[in-house]
Structure formats: C-alpha cells, structure tokens
C-alpha positions in Angstrom: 8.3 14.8 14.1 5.7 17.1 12.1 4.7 16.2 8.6 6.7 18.9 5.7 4.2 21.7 6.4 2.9 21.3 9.5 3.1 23.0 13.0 5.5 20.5 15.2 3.0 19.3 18.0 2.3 16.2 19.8 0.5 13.5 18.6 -0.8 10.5 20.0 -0.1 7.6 17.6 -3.2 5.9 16.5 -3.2 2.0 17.3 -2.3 0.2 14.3 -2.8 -3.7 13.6 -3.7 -6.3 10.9 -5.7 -9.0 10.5 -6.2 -12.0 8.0 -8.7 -10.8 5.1 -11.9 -12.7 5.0 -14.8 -13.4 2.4 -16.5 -11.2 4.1 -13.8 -8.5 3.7 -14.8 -8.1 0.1 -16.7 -4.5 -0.3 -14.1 -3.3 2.2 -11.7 -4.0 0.0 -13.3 -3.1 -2.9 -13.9 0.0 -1.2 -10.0 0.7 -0.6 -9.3 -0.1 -4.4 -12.2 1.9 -5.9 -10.3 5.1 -3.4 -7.0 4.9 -5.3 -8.6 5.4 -9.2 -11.1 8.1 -7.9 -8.8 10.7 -8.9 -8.0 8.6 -12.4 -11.6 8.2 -12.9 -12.7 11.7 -12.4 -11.9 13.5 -15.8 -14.0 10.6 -17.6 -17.6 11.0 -18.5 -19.0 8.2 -17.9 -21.8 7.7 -15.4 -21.7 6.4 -11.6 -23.1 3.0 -12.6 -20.5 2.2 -15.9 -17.8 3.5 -13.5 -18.3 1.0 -10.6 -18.6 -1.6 -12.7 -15.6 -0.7 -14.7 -13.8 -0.7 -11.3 -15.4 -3.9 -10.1 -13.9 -5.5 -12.9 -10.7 -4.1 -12.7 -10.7 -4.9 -9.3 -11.8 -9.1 -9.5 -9.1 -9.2 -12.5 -6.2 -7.5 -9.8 -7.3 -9.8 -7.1 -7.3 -13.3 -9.0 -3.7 -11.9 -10.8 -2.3 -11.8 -7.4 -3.7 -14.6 -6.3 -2.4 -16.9 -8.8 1.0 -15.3 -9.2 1.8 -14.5 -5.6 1.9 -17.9 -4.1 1.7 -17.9 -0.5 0.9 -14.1 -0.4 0.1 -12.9 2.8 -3.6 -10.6 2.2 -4.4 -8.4 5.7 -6.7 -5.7 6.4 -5.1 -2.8 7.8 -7.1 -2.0 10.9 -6.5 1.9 12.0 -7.7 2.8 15.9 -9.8 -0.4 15.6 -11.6 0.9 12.0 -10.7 -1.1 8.9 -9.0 1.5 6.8 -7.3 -0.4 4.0 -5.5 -3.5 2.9 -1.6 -4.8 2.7 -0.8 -8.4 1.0 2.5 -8.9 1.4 4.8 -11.6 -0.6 7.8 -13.4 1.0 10.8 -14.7 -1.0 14.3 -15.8 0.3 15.7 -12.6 -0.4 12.8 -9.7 -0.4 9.8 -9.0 0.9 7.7 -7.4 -1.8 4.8 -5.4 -1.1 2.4 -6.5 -3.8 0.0 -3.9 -2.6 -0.7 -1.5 0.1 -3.6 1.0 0.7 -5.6 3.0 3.0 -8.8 4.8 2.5 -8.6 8.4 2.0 -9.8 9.0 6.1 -7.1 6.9 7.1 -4.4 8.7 4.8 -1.9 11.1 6.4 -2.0 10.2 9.7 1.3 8.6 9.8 -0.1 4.8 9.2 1.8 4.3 6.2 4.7 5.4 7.3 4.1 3.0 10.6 3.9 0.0 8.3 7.2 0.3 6.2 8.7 1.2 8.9 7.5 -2.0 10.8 8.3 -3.9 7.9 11.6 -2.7 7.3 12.3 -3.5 11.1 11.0 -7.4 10.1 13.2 -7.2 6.8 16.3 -6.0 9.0 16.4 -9.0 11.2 15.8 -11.5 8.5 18.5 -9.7 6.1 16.3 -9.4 3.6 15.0 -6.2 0.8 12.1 -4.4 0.9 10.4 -4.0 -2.7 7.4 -2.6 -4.3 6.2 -1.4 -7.8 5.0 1.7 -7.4 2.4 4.1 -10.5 4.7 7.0 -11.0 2.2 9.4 -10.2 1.4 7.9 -7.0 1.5 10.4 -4.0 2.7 7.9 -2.0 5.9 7.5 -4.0 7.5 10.5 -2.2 6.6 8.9 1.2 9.1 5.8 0.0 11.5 7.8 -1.0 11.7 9.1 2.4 12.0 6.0 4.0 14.7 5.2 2.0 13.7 3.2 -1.3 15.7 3.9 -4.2 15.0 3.2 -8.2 15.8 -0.3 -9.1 14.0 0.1 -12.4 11.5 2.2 -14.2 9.2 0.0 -16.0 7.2 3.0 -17.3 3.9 3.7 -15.7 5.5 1.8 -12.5 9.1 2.2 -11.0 10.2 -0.7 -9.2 11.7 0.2 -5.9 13.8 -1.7 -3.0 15.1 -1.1 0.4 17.7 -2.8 2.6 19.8 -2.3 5.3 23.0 -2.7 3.6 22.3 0.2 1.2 21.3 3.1 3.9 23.9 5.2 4.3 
C-alpha cells in the first residue's frame, strides 16, 4: 500500500532485524539520539561544540534513567538491509509491552521500518494477550504513524501523551 501522498507502486520490503546493543554500539546510538533533537536544536544559537556536548549529556542521563528504572529492558539495534539505522529497548511487564524508546536515523526513516516493527510487535503482544504502550513528545512526527496502527490516548501528560494498543480494543 502507498504511503498518504505517494504514487501506489511496488516495493521490495527492505530486510529488517535486531540485535543485542553492545559497548561498542555507543556513538551509533548516540548518533540515533543526537537525530531526533536536530530539529529542537536548530533555532538555538549555540555553537557545534556546546551543542554535542549538551546532547551527550542529555543522552548519558536518558541512558542510565532507563537503565535503572527499566529493569530487564530489552536494548536492540535496529539493523535496516544489514545497516544499523537506529535503536528499540523494549520493556516487558505481565500485562504490556512498553516501548521505552524507538528510533531510526533520518536515512532509515520512511521506508516503512517503523511501521514493520509495531506491527511485529503488536503481532508478539497478540499472542501473549498483552498491550502495547509508549510515551510519545506531542510534536513527534511519528505520533501520527501510531495513530494509524491503532494506539489511542490513555493520558496526556503534557509534553508526552501516553499511548496503548491491544487487541481487545480494535474495532
């Protein structure tokens, strides 16, 4: 099915896996954070140098939050026709599977991989009768693309809205 916009044609699915993240997955992932504030960042005149480091910061303090509040978190690199395009660390509860984060780089971006992914994890969420959930920034482009799969508002929290899919809510 085309994306909104496009000419209907036929694509080739690009291979799609993930693997564990490693030390040496670091500036990758780095990388994939520093992508998604680029846009946040822009407007602000600081130089290159103060803005890395800002993000560098930013990111170590995201990293060891997770880390010591998602016990047992699961923290994969998404790996896109055999290119490492971006990360997904996922949580598992008895009732949910919460997607504490998921990214791609901005190559990687609109080809259908994210979409490939909640779908996939939907699937796994399915069979084990379980919710899907994420906290999503309001002004993330990607919130549309939940929508479409089917995640509705639980909560708005402000800057993030806290969304869930199941099975037993489709329609």
């Amino acid at each position: 099915m085309a994306e909104r916009g496009e000419m209907a044609e036929t694509r080739v699915p690009r291979a799609l896996t993930l693997r564990p993240v490693t030390p040496a997955d670091r500036e990758l992932l780095f990388r994939v954070y520093a992508s998604t504030r680029e846009e946040e960042l822009a407007p602000v005149p600081w130089p290159p140098e103060a803005k890395e480091a800002f993000l560098r910061q930013q990111f170590d303090a995201q990293d060891a939050w997770w880390r010591a509040n998602y016990a047992g978190a699961t923290f994969e690199v998404i790996v896109v026709a055999g290119v490492d395009s971006g990360r997904l660390y996922l949580w598992e509860g008895p009732k949910e599977i919460r997607v504490v984060d998921v990214a791609l780089l901005p190559e990687a971006r609109r080809g259908g991989s994210g979409t490939r992914l909640l779908e996939g994890l939907k699937a796994r969420a399915r069979a084990a009768g379980k919710a899907v959930s994420i906290h999503v920034e309001r002004m993330n482009p990607a919130l549309a693309l939940y929508e479409r799969l089917g995640f509705r508002l639980v909560e708005d929290k402000g800057v993030y809205l806290f969304l869930s899919w199941s099975a037993d809510a489709v329609s």
